[in-house]
VMD Tcl script that builds the backbone (N, CA, C; Angstrom):
set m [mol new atoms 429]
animate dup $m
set s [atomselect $m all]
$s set {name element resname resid chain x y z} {
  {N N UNK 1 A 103.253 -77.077 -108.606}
  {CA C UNK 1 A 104.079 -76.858 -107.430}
  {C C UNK 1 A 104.026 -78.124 -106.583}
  {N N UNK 2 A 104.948 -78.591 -105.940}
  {CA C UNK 2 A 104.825 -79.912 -105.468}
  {C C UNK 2 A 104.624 -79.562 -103.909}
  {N N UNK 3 A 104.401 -80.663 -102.985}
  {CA C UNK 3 A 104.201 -80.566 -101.573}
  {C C UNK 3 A 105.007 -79.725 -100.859}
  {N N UNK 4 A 106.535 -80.122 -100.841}
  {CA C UNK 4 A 106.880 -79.446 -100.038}
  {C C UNK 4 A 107.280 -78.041 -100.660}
  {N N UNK 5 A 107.076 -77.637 -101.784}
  {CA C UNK 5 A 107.553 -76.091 -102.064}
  {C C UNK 5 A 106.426 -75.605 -100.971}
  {N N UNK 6 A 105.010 -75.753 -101.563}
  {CA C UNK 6 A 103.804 -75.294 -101.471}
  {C C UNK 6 A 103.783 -75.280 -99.451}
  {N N UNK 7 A 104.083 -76.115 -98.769}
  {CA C UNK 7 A 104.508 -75.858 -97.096}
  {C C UNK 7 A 105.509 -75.076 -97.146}
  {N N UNK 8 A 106.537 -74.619 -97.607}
  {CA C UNK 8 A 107.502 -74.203 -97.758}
  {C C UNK 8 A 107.561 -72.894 -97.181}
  {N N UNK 9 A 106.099 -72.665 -98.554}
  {CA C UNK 9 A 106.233 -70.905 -98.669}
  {C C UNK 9 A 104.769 -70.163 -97.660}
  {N N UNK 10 A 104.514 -71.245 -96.770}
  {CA C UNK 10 A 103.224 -71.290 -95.528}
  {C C UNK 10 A 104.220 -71.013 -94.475}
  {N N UNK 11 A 104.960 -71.730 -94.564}
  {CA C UNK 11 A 105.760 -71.690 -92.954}
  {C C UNK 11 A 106.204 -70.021 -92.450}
  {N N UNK 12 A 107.028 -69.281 -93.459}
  {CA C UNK 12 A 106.597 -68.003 -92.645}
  {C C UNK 12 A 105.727 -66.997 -92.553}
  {N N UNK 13 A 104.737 -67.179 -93.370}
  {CA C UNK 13 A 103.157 -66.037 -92.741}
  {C C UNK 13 A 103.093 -66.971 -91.614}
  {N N UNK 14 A 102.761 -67.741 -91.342}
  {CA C UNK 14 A 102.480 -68.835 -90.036}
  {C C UNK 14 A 103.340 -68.264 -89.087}
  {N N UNK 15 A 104.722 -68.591 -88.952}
  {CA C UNK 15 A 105.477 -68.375 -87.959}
  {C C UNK 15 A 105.349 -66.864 -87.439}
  {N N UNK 16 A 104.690 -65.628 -88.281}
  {CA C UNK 16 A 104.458 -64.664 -88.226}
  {C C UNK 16 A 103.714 -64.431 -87.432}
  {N N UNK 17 A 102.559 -65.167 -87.782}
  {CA C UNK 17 A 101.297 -64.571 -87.241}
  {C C UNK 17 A 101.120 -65.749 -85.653}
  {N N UNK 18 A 101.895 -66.442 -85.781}
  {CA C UNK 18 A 101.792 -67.458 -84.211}
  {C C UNK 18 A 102.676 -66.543 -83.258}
  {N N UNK 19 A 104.101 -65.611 -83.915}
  {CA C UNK 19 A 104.760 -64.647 -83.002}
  {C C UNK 19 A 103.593 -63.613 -82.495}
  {N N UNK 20 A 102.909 -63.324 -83.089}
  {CA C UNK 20 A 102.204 -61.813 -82.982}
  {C C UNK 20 A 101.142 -62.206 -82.243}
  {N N UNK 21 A 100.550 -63.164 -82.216}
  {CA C UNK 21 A 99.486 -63.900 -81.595}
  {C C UNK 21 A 100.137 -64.011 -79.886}
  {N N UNK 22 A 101.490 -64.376 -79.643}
  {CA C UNK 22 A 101.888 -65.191 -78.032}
  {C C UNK 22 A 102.442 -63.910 -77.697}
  {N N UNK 23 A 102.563 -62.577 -78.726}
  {CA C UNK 23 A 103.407 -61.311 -78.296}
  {C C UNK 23 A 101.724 -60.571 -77.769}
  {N N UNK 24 A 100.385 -60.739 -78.592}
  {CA C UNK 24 A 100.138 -60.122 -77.758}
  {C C UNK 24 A 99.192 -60.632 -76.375}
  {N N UNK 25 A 99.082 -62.343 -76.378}
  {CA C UNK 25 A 98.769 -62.889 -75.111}
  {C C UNK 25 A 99.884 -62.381 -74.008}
  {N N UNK 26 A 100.943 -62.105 -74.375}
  {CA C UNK 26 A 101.990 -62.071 -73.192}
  {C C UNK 26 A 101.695 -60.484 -72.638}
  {N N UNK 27 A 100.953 -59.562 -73.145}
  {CA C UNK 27 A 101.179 -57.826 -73.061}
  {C C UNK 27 A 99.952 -57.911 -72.080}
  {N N UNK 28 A 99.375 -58.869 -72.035}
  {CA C UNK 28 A 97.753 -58.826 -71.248}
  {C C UNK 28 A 98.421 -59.166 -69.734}
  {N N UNK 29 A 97.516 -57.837 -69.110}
  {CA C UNK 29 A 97.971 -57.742 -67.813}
  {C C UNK 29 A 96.921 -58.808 -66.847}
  {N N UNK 30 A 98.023 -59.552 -65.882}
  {CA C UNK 30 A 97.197 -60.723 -65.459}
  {C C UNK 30 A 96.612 -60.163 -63.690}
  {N N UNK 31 A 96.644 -59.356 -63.482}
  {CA C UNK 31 A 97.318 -58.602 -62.179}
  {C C UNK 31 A 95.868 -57.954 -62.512}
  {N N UNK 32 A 94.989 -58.178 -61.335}
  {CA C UNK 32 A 93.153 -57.422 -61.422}
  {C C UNK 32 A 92.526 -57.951 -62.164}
  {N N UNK 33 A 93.389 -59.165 -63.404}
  {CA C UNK 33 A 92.683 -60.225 -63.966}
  {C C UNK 33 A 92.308 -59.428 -66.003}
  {N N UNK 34 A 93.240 -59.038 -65.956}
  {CA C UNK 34 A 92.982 -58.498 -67.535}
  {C C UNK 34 A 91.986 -58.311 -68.107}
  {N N UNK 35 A 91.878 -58.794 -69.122}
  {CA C UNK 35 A 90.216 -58.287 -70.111}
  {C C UNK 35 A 89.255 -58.817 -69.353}
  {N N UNK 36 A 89.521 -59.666 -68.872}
  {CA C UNK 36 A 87.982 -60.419 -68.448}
  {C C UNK 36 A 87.535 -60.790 -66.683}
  {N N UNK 37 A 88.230 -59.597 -66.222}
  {CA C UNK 37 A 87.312 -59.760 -65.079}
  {C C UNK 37 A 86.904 -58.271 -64.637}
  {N N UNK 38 A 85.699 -58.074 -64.188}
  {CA C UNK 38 A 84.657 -57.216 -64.648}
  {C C UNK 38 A 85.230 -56.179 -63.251}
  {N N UNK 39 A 84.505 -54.516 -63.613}
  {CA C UNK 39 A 84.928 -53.881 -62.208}
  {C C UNK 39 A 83.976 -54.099 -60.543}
  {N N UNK 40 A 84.159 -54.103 -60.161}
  {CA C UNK 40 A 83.669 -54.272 -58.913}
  {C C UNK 40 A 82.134 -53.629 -59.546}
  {N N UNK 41 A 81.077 -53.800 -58.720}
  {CA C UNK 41 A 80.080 -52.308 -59.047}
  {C C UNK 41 A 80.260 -51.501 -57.938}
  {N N UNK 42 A 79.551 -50.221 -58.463}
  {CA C UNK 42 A 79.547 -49.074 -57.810}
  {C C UNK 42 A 78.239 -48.411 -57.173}
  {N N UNK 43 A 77.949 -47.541 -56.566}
  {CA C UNK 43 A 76.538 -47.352 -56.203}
  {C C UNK 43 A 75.738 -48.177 -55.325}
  {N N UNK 44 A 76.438 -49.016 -54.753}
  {CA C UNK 44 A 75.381 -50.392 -54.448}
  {C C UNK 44 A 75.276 -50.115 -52.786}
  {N N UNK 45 A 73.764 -49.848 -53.077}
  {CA C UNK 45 A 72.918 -49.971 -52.271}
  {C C UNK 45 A 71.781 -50.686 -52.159}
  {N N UNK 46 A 71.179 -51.773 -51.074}
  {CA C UNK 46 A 70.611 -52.579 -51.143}
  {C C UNK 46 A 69.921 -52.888 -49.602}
  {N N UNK 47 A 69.539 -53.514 -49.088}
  {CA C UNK 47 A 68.584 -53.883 -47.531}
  {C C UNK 47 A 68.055 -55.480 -47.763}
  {N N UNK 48 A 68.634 -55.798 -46.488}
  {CA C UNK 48 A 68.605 -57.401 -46.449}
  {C C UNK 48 A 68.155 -57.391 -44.801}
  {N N UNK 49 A 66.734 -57.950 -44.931}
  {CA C UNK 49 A 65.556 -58.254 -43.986}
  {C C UNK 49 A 66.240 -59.593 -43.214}
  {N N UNK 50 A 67.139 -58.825 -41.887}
  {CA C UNK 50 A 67.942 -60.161 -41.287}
  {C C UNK 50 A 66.788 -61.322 -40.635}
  {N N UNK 51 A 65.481 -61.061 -40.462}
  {CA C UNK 51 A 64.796 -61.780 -39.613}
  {C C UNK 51 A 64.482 -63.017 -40.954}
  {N N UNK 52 A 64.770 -62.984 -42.001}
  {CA C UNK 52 A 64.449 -63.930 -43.042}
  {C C UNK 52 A 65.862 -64.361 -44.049}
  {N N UNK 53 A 66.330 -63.646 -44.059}
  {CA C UNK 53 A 68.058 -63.313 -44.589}
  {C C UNK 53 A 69.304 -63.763 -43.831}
  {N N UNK 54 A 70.387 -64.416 -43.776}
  {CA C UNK 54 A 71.498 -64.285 -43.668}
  {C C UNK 54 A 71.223 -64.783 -41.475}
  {N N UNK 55 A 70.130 -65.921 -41.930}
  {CA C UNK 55 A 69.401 -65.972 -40.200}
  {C C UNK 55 A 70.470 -66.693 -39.437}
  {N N UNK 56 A 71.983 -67.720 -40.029}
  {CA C UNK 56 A 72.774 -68.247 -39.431}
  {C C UNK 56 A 73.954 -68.282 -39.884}
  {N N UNK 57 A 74.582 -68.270 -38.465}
  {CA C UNK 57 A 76.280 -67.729 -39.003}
  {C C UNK 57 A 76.685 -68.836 -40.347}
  {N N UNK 58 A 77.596 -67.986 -41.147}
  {CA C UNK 58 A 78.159 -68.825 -42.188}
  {C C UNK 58 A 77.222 -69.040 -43.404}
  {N N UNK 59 A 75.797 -68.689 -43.514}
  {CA C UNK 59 A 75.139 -68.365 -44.465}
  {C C UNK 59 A 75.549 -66.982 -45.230}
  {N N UNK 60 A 75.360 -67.126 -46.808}
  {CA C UNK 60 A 75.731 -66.482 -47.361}
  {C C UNK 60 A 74.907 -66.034 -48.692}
  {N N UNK 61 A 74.678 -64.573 -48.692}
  {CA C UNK 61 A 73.978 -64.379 -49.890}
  {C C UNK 61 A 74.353 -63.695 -51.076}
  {N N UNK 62 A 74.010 -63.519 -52.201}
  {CA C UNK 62 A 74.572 -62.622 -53.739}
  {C C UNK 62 A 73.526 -61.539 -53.732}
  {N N UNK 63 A 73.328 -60.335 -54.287}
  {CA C UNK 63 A 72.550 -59.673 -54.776}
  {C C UNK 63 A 73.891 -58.206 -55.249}
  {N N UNK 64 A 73.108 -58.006 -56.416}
  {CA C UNK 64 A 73.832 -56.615 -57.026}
  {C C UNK 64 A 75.121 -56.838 -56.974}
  {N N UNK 65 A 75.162 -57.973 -57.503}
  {CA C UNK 65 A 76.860 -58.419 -57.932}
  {C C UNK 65 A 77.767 -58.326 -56.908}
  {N N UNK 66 A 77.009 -58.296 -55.596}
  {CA C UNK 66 A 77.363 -58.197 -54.539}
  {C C UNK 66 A 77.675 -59.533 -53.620}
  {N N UNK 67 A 78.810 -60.306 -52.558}
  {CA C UNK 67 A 78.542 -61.348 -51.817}
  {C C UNK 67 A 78.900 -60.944 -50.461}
  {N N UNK 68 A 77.386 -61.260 -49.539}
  {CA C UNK 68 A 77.114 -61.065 -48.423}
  {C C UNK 68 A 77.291 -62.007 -47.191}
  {N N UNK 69 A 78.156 -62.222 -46.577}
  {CA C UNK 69 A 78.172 -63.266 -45.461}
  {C C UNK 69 A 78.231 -63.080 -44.070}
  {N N UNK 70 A 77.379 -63.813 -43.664}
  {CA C UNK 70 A 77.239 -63.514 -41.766}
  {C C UNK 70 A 78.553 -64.108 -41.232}
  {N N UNK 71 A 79.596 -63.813 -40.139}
  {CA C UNK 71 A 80.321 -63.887 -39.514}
  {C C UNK 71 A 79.906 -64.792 -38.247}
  {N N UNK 72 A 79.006 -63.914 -37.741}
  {CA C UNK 72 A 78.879 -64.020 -35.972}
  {C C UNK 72 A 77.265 -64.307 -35.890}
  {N N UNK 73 A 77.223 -64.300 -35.021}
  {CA C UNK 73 A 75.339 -64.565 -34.793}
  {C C UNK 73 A 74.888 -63.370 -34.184}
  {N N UNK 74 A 75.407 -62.058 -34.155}
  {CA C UNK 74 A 74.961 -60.764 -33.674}
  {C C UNK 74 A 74.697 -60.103 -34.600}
  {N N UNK 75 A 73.486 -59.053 -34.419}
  {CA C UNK 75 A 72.576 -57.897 -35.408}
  {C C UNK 75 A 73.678 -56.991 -35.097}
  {N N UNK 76 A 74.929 -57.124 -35.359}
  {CA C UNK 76 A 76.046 -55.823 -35.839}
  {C C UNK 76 A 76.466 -55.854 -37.082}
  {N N UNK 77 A 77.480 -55.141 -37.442}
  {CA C UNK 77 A 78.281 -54.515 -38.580}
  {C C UNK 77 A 79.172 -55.790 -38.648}
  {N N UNK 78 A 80.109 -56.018 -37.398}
  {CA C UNK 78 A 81.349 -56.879 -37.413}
  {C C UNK 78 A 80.719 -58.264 -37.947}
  {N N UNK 79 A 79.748 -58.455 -37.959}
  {CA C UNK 79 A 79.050 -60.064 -37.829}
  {C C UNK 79 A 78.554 -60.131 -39.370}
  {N N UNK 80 A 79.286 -58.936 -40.030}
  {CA C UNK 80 A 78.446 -59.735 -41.429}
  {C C UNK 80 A 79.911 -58.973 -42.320}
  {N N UNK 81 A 79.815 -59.466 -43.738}
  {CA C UNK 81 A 81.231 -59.076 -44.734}
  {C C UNK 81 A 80.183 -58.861 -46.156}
  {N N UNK 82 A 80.714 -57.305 -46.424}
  {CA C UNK 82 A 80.126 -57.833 -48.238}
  {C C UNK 82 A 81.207 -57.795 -49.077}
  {N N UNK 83 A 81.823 -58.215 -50.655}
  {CA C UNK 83 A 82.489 -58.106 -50.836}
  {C C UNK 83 A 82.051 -58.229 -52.487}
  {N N UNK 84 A 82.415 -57.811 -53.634}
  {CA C UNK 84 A 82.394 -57.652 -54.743}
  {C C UNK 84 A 82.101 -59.372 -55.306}
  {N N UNK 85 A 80.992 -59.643 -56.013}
  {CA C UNK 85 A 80.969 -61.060 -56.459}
  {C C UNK 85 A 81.910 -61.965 -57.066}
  {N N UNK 86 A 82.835 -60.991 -58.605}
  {CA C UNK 86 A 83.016 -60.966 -58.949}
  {C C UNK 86 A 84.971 -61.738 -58.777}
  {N N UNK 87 A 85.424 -62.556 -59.050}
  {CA C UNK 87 A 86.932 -62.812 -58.563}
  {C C UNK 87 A 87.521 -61.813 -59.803}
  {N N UNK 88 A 88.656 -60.946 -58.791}
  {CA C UNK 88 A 89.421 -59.799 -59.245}
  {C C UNK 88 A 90.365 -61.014 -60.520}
  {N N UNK 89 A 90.637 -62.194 -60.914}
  {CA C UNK 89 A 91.340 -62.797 -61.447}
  {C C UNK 89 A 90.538 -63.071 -62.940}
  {N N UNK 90 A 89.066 -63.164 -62.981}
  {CA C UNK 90 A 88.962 -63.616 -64.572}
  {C C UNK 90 A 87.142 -63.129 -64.345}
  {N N UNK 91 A 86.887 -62.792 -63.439}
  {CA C UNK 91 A 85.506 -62.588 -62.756}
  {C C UNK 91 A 84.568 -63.716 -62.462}
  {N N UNK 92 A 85.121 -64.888 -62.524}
  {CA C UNK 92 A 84.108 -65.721 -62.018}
  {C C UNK 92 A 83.498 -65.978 -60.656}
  {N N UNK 93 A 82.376 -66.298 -60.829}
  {CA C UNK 93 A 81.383 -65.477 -59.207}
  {C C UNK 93 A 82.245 -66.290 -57.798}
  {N N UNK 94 A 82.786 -66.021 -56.933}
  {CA C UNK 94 A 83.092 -66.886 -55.918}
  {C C UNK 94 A 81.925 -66.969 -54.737}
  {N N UNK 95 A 82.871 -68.102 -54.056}
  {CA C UNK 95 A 81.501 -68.363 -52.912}
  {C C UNK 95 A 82.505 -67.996 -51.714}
  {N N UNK 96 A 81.152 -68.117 -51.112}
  {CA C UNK 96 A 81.923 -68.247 -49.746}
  {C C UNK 96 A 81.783 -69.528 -48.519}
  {N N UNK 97 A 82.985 -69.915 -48.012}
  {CA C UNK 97 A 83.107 -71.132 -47.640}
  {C C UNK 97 A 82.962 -70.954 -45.883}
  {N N UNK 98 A 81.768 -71.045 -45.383}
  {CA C UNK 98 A 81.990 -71.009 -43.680}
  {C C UNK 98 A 82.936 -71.692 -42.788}
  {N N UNK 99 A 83.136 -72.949 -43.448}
  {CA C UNK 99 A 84.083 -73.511 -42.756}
  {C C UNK 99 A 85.644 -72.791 -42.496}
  {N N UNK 100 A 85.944 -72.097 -43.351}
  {CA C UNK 100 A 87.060 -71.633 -43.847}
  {C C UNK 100 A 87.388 -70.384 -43.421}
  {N N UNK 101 A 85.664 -69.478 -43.360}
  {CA C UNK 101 A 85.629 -68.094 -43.085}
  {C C UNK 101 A 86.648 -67.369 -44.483}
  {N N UNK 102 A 86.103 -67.717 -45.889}
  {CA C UNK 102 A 87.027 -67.313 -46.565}
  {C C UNK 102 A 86.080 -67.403 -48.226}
  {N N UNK 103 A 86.161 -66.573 -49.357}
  {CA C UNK 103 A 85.664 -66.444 -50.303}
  {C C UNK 103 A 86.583 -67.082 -51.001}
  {N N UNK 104 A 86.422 -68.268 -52.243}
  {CA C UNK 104 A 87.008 -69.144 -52.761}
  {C C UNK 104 A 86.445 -69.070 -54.149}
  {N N UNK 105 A 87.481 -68.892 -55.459}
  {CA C UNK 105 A 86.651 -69.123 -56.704}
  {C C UNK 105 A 86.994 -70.425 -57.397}
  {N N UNK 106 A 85.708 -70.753 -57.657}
  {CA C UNK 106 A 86.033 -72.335 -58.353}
  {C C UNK 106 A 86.280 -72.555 -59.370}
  {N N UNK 107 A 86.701 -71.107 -60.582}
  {CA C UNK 107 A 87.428 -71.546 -61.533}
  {C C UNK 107 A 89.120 -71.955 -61.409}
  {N N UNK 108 A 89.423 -71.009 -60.558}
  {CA C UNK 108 A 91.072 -71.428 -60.999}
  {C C UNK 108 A 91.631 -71.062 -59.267}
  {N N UNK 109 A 90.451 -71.323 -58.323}
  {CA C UNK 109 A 91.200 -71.502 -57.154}
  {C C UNK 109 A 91.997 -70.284 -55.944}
  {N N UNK 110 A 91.701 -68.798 -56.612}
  {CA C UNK 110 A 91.625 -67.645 -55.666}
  {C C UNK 110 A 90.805 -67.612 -54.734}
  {N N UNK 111 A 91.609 -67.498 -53.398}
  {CA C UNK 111 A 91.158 -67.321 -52.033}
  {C C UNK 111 A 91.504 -66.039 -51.364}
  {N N UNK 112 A 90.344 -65.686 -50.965}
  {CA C UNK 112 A 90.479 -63.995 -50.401}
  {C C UNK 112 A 89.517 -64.434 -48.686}
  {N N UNK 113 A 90.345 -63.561 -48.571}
  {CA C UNK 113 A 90.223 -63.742 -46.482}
  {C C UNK 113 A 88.699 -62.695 -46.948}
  {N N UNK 114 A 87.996 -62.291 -44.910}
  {CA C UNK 114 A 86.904 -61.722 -45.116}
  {C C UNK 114 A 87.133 -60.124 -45.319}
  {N N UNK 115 A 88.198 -60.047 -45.431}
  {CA C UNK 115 A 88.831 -58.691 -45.787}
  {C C UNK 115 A 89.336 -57.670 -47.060}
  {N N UNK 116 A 88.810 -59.294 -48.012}
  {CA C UNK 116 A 88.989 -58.816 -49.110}
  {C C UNK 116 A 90.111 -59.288 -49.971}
  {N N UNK 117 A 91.182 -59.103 -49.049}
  {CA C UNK 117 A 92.715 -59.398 -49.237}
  {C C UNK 117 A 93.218 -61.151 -49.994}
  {N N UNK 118 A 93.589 -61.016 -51.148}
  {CA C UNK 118 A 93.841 -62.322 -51.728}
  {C C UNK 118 A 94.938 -63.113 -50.675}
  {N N UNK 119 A 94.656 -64.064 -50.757}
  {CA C UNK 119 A 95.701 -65.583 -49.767}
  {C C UNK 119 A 95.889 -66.117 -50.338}
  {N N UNK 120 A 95.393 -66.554 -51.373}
  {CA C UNK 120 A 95.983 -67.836 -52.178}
  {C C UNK 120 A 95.336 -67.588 -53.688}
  {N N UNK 121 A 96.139 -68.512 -54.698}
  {CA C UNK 121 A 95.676 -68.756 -55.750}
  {C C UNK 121 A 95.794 -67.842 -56.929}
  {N N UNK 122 A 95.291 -67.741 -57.858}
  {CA C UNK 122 A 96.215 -67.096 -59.381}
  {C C UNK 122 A 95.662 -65.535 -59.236}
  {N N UNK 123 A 94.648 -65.007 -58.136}
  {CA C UNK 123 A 94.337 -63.417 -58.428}
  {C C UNK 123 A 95.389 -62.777 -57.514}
  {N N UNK 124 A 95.901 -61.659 -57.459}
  {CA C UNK 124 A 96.567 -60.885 -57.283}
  {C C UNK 124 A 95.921 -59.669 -56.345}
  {N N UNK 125 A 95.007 -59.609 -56.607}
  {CA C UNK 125 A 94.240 -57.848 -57.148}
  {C C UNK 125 A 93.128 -58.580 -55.469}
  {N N UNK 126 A 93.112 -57.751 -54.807}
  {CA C UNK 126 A 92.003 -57.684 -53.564}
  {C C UNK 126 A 90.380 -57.811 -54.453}
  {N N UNK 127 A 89.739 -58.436 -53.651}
  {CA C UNK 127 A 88.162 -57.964 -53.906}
  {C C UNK 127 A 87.594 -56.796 -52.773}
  {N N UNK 128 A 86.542 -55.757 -53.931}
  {CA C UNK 128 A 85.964 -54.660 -53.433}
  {C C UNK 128 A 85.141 -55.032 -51.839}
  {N N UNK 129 A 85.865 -54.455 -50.677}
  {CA C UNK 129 A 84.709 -54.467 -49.400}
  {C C UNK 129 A 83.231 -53.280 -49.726}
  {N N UNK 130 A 82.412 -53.840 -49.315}
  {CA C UNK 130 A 81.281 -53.153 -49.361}
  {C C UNK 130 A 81.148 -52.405 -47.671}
  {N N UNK 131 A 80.700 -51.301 -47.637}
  {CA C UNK 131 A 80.580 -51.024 -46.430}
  {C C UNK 131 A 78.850 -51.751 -45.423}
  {N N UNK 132 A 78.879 -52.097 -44.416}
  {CA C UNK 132 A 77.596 -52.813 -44.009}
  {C C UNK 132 A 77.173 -52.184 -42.913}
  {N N UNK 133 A 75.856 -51.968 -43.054}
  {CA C UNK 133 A 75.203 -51.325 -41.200}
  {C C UNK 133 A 74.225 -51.790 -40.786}
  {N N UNK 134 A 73.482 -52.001 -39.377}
  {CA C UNK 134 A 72.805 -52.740 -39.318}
  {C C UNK 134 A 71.685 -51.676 -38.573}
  {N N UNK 135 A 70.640 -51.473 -38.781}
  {CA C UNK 135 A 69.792 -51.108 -38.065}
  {C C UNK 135 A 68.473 -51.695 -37.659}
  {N N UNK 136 A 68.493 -52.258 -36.134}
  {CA C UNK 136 A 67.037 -53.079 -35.999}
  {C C UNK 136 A 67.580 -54.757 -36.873}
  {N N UNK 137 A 67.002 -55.061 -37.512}
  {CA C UNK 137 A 66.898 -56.044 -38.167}
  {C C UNK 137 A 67.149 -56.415 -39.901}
  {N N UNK 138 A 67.449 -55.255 -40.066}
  {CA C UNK 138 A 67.896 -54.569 -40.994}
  {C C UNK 138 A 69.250 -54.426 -41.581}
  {N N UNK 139 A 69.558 -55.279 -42.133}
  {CA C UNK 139 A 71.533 -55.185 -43.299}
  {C C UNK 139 A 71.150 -53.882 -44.162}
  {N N UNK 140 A 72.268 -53.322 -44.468}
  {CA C UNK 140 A 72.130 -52.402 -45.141}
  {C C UNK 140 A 73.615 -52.380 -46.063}
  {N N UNK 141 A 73.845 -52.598 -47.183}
  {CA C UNK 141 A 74.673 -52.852 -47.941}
  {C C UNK 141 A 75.254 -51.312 -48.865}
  {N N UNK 142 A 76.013 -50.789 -49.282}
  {CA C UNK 142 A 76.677 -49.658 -49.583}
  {C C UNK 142 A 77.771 -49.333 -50.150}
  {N N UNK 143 A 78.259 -49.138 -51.317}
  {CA C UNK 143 A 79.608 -48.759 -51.971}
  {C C UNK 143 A 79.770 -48.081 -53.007}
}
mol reanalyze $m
mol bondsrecalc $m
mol representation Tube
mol addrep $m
């Protein structure tokens, strides 16, 4: 069989299987971030010792797949944000940026206000608020 029969009779299993391949990248829902970004968690409960923890505005901490950030410099509720670690777009962990007052992921650039609510960039899908209380000196984390 010479060269080009032998490409010949490749070219359509190929063209087959490259259709079926981009038919089913295209069916993957990009919206909450498809296969690969993880669910919020659930259950999360946790206590963060403010006299050693989270001691100045714009500091920010992780625990239980959880991200915790001080707002204000007051032992209240309003003065701190928790929010799901996880970016609703592919799950890579975001941070949070004080300057900005805003959670930013450094794979592909989703920005979510302290509300959760996406502003910018390729996620779609809000990140989970955690509910927060403060008693004494005491964060108390919840969802």
């Amino acid at each position: 069989m010479k060269r080009r029969d032998f490409l010949g009779t490749l070219t359509a299993p190929v063209a087959v299987a490259c259709t079926a391949c981009l038919a089913a990248a295209c069916s993957k829902s990009s919206e909450g971030g498809g296969n690969n970004a993880p669910q919020p968690p659930s259950n999360v409960n946790f206590t963060i010792n403010l006299n050693s923890q989270l001691t100045t505005v714009g500091s920010s901490l992780s625990q239980s797949g959880v991200i915790v950030a001080r707002l204000a410099a007051a032992n209240q509720p309003s003065s701190f944000v928790a929010v799901q670690e996880s970016c609703t777009h592919q799950g890579t962990n975001i941070n949070f940026s004080a300057a900005n007052n805003q959670f930013i992921c450094p794979n592909h650039g989703a920005i979510f206000n302290t509300s959760g609510a996406n502003v910018g960039g390729q996620s779609t899908a809000p990140l989970k608020v955690y509910t927060v209380a403060v008693s004494g000196t005491n964060l108390t984390v919840t969802g």
